[in-house]
N, C-alpha and C positions, 0 to 999 in steps of 0.2 A: 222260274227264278225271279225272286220278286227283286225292284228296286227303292231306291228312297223315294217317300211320297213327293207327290210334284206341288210344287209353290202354288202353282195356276190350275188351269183346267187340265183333267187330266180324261186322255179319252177312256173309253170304257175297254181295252184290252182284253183279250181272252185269254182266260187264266182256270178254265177248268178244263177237265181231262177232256180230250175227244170222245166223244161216244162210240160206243164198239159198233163196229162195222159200218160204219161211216163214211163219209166222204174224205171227212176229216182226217179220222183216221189212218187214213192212207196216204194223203199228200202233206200232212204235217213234216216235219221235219223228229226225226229219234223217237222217244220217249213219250207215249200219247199223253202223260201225265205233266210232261215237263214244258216249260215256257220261259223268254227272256222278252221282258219288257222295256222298247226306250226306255233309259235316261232321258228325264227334262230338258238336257241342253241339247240333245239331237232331236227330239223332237221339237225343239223351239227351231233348229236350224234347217229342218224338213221345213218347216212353214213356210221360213224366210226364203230360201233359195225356191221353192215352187211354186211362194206367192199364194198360200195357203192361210185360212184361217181356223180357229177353232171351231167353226160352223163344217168348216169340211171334215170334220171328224167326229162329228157326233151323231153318226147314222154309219154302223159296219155294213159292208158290204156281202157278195157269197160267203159262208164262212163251213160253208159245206158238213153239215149238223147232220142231212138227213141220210138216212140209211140207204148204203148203195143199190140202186135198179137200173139196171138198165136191160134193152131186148138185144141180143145178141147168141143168140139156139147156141149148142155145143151140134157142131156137123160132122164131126169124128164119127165114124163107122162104130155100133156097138161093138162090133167084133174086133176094132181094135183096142176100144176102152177096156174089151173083157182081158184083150192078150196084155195089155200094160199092166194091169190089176192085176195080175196071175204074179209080175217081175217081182212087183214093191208089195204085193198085199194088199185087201182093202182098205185098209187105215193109212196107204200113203198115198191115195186118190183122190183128186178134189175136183167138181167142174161145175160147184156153187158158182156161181157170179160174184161174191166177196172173193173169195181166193183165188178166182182166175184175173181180178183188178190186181191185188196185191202185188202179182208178178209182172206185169205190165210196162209199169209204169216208173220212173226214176224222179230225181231231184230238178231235170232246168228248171227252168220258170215255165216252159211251153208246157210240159208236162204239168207244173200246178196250177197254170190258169186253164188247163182244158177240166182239170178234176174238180175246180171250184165253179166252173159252169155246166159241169156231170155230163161232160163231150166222155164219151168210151169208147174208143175203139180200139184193133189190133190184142183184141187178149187171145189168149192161147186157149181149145178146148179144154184141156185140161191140165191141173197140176201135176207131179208126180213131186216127191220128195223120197227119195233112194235111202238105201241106208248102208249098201257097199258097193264096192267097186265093180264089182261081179253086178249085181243091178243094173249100173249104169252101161256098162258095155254089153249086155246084151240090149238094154233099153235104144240103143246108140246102133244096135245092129238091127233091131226088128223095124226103127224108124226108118234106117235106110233100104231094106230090102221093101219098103209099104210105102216110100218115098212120103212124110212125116217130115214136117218142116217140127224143129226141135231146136229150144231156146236153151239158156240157160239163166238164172238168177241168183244172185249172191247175196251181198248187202242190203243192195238197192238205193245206194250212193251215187247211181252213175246220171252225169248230168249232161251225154251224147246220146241219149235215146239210142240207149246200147243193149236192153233187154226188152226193148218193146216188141209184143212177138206177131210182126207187119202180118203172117201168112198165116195164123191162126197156129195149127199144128199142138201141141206142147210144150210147157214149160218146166223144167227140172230147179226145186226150192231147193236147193243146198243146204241152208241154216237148222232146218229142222233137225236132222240127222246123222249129216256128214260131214260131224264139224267137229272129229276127235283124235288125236297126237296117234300117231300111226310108231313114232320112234326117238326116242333123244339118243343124243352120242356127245356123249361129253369129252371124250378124247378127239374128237374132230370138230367140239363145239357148234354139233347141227341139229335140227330139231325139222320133223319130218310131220305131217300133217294131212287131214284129208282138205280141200277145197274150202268148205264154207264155216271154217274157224272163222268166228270174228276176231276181230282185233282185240279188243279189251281181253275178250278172255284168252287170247294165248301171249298175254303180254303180263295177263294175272299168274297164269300157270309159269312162265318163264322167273317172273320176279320172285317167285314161290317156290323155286324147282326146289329147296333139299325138302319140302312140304312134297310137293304132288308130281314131282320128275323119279323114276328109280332111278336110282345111281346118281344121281345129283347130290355133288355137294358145296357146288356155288348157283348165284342170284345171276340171271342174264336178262338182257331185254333183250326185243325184237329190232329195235332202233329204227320203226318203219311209220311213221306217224302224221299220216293225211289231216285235213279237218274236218276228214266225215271217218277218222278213225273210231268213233264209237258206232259207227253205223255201217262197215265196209269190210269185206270178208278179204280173207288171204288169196281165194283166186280170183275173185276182184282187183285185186292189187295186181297179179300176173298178167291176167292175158290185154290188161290197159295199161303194162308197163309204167304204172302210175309211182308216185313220189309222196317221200313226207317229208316233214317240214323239218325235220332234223338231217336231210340227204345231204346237205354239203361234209357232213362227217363219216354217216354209215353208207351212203349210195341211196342211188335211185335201187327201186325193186329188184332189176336187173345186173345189180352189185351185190346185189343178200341173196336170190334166188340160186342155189347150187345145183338142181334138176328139177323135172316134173314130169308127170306120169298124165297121159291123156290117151281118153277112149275115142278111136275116129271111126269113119267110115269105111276104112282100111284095115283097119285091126288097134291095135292097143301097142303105144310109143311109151316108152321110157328112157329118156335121156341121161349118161351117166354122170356121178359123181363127182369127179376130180376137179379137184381146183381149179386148174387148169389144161386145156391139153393144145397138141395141134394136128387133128384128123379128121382135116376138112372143115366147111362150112359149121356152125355151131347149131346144131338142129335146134334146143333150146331157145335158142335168139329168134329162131325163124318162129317157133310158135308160140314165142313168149309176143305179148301183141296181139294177136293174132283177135280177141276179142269173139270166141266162140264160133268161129266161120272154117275153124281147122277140124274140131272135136271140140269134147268136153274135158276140160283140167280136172283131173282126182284127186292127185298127193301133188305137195309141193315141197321140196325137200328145204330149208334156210341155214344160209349162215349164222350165227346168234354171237351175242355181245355179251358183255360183262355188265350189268348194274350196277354200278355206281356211281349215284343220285350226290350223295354226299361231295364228289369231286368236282360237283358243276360250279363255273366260274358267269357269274352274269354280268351284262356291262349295257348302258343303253349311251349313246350319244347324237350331240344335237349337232346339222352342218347348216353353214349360212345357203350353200345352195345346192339342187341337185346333179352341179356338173362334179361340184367339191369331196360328193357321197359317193357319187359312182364310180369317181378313180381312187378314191381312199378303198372300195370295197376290191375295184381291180387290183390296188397294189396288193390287199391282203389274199388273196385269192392266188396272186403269181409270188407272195413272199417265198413259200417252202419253207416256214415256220411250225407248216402241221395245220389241219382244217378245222374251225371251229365247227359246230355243232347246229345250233339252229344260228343264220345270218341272214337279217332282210332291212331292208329299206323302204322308207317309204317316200313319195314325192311329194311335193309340195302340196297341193290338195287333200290326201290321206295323211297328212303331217295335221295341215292344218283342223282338218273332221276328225282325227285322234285328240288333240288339244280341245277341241268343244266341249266331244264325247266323254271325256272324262274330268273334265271339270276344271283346266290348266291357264283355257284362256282367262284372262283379267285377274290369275293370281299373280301372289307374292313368285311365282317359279315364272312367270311370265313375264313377270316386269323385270326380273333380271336377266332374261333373257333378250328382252329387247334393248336395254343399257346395254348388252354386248353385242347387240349388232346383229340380233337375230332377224328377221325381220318374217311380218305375218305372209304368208302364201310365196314362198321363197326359201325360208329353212323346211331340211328333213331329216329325220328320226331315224337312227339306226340301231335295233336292237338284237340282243342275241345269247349264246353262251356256250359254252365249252363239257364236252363230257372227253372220256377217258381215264385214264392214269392222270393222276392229283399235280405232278411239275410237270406236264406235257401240256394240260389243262392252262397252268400259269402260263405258260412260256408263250401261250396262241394267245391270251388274253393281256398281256404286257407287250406283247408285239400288237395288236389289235390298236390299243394307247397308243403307241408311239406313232403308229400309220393317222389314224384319227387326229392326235393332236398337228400333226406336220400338215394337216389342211385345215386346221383351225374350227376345230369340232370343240362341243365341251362337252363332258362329261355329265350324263343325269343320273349314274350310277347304276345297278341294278333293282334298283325300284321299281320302274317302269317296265324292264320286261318281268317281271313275278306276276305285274297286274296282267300284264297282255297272255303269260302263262295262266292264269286264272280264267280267263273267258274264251281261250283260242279252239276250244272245243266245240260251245255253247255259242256263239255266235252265231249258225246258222237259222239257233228257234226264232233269233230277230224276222225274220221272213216273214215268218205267220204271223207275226201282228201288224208287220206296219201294210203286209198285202190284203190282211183284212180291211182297210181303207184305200185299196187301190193304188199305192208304194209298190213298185217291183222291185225290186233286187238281183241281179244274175252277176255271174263272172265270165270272163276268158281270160287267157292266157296262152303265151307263145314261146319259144325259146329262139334265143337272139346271141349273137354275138357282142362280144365289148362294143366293136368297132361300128356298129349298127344300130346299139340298143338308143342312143338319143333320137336317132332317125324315126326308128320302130314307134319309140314311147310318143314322138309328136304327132305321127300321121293318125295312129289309132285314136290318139285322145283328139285328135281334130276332127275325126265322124262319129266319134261319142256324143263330142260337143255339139255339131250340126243340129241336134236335138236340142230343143231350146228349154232350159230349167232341169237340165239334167247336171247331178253329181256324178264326178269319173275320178276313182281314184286307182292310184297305181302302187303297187314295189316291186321290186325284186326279192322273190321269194326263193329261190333257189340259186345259186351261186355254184360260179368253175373256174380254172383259170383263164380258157377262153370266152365265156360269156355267162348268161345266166335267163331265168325265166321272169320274163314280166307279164308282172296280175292283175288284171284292169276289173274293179269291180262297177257296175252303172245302176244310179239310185234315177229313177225317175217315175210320175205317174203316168202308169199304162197297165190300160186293160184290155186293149183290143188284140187279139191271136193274129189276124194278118199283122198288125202294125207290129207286134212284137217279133214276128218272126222277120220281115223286113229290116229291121232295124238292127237285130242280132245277123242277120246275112250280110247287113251291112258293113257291121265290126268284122268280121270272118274276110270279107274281101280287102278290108285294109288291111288286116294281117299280111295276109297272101302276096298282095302290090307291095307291101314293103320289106317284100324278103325274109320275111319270118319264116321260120315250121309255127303250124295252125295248129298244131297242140306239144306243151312238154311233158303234161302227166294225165289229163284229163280222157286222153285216148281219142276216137274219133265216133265210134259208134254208128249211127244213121245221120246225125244233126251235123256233123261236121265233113260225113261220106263224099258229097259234092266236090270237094276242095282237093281231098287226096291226089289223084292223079294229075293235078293240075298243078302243086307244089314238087311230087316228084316227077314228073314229066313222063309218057308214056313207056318208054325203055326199060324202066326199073320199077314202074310199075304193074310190068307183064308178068313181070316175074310173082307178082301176090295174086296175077290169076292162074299163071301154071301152076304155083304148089296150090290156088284153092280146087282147081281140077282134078288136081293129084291127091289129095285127103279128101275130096268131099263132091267126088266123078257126079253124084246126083242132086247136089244143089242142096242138101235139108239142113247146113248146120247155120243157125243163124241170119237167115233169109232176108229179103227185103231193103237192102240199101247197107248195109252194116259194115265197114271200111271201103262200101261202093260198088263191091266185086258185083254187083249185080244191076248195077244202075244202069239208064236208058243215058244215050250219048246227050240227049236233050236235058237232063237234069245235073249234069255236070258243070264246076267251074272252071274256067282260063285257061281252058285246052291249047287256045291260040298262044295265049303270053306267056305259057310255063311248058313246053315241050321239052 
């Protein structure tokens, strides 16, 4: 995605395709074609804040061009390569070294500075890509009885080193094959799917149903919209319990999720239907989460929604500070008015790097903002909008105003969220250019209470900050009546793997010491395993090693650290503080 040309110097940015079967190619971010280049005013504000000059950007760094090699044998027994061949065919076998990378490896940052310095390790013997149900459950029964450590892969969105396959074993690609509408029910408005649907296309198919649904004769969405929804599969979104950016209106995952169907090492679960029930524990719940250490997800049955785009009401406003934002957001959140749709906030810092970035500071919108009392690194941004029925839409979006204006917010209209609509997707390709010069990028994020979140928001940004020339920016991106999820994104240079990893355990322990949950949608995977038991305290965390005892008696699903269940006492954290 190209930008306006730059006034000054402009670095040389990479803007052609990645090469096929590359380095690139695999740790790039979506679309090997596609790229988003700084804007001038963040690149001039990367300089400033890092103390950077145009000399440090005129020589790219690893940019990982060459074709992947690495030595790592396939040690799988022929005779078991031939018995998996035999399930899927020879055409859904891989145990080239490209496509056993592919499945590997996810989004952190640790994950893309080990690919841009062609570290490989943990790949799986080999791939398999199934093409039914029956596939995978025997595939799921012959790895357990040959005891076959056995991965799974979706998207490849996940940024907790959550498919990385530690114990070698197998890797099942979902995307290729098993990624097609198993059922719609328009009278119960649900829509029933195998696992590695991606998102765009069953959000295509949905908006399209009286086209490509039988029996449809209205428009639904999915209402389920991450920022790696172009790149993130439907049981990806399940078994990380994950969130999209519209969840204060449609739910987290586990508000749209109505069953799911998983092959274990026990036999093959399917959870029922009903809306609602009360007959016992909610098996569902128990393996929704669960992040491949239970079985493998097959079908996933969804709630689905009504489309209509046409009814969205946008509204963006500006608060003189962030204590003024966060209880305008709590009062709308506790009004019982009706839930807007997408609602986030951003703090002072991500207020102010939003105003750079797109061009506001030292305008005519800026200078009236500051005759009102705005003031620089002090006001923040609250954008958002309403879907629904068309007066339900109004009624959250006039009550929205009147909360706003009673804290002395103004008004920037819906302008500004269309834009922030416009790139909320494509934001991530920023990665790959600015780490082509040794710029990292990474996120966390926690989920906090009202009564805790200033608490939360200062301690974490205070060991962001301990890092000297680093950007930390914050919002709340998800919203409840009793709390909400804060998203700390951290811009600094670093290329060193210990330092980086240091540094990220670092933010992980201040979550943890301040009473947060160490994740609200990102899941936990391997990279955040550590922390688990230490946040729920050993008691209720017994409980996630007797049912993994109970689904999975021989240890193959998902191996090597992945929600911990398997971690050495010695690699855990705050056993002592968090009991």
């Amino acid at each position: 995605m190209a930008t306006k040309p730059y006034k000054g110097f402009s670095p040389d940015w990479y803007t052609d395709t990645a090469p096929e079967k590359s380095y690139r190619s695999v740790f790039k971010w979506g679309d090997p074609a596609a790229y988003k280049v700084p804007k001038e005013n963040l690149y001039k504000l990367v300089k400033e804040i890092f103390g950077l000059s145009d000399d440090n950007f005129k020589q790219r760094k690893e940019l990982g061009l060459e074709p992947v090699e690495y030595d790592i044998p396939v040690t799988l027994d022929d005779k078991h390569l031939k018995a998996l061949e035999k399930i899927v065919g020879a055409k859904n076998i891989a145990t080239d070294n490209y496509s056993r990378l592919t499945v590997a490896y996810g989004q952190t940052m640790y994950d893309l500075m080990r690919l841009r310095k062609k570290i490989v390790e943990n790949v799986p013997n080999a791939v398999l890509y199934p093409e039914t149900r029956e596939q995978i459950t025997d595939i799921v029964a012959y790895c357990n009885e040959n005891i076959i450590p056995l991965y799974v892969y979706g998207g490849g969105s996940s940024v907790t080193r959550g498919t990385e396959c530690m114990k070698g074993g197998i890797s099942l690609d979902m995307r290729k094959n098993f990624n097609k509408v198993i059922e719609f029910n328009q009278k119960n408005q649900t829509i029933t799917v195998q696992a590695g649907m991606m998102g765009p296309a069953l959000e295509k198919i949905l908006n399209e149903a009286p086209e490509t649904l039988k029996g449809a004769t209205e428009r639904y969405s999915c209402g389920h919209f991450p920022q790696s929804f172009e790149y993130s599969s439907v049981g990806g979104w399940v078994v990380t319990r994950g969130a999209g950016q519209n969840s204060t209106y449609y739910g987290k995952i586990e508000d749209i999720v109505l069953s799911q169907e998983y092959a274990t090492p026990i036999g093959y679960i399917k959870t029922d239907n009903t809306p609602r029930k009360a007959t016992g524990p909610d098996v569902g719940h128990i393996m929704m989460g669960s992040e491949g250490t239970f079985g493998v997800l097959t079908h996933v049955t969804l709630r689905i929604f009504k489309y209509q785009p046409e009814n969205r009401y946008r509204y963006s406003y500006m608060f003189k500070s962030w204590d003024d934002a966060m209880n305008a957001c709590r009062e709308v959140m506790q009004g019982e008015f009706g839930m807007p749709s997408v609602f986030r906030v951003s703090d002072q810092e991500e207020t102010q790097l939003m105003m750079r970035m797109y061009g506001i500071t030292d305008s005519p919108l800026d200078t009236l903002l500051k005759m009102k009392g705005f003031k620089d690194n002090e006001k923040c941004l609250l954008l958002g909008f309403t879907d629904g029925e068309k007066k339900f839409g109004k009624n959250i979006a006039k009550n929205i105003r009147k909360v706003c204006k009673k804290y002395g917010a103004m008004s920037l209209t819906g302008i500004v969220t269309k834009s922030w609509e416009h790139g909320r997707f494509t934001d991530p390709y920023l990665r790959d250019n600015l780490q082509d010069f040794g710029i990292m990028i990474d996120t966390l994020e926690c989920s906090v209470n009202w009564d805790n979140m200033e608490q939360v928001h200062l301690d974490v940004r205070k060991f962001c900050k301990s890092r000297p020339n680093t950007i930390v920016t914050t919002h709340i991106s998800h919203m409840y009546p009793q709390g909400g999820n804060l998203y700390f994104i951290f811009i600094t240079p670093l290329e060193d793997l210990h330092e980086f990893k240091e540094y990220h355990s670092g933010i992980l322990d201040a979550i943890q010491k301040s009473g947060a949950a160490i994740s609200h949608h990102h899941g936990v995977g391997k990279l955040f395993a550590p922390w688990l038991e230490g946040y729920l305290g050993r008691t209720q965390y017994s409980i996630f090693k007797a049912l993994k005892k109970h689904f999975d008696p021989n240890g193959i699903m998902n191996p090597g650290g992945t929600l911990g269940l398997d971690l050495e006492e010695k690699d855990k954290k705050f056993l002592r503080e968090y009991k």
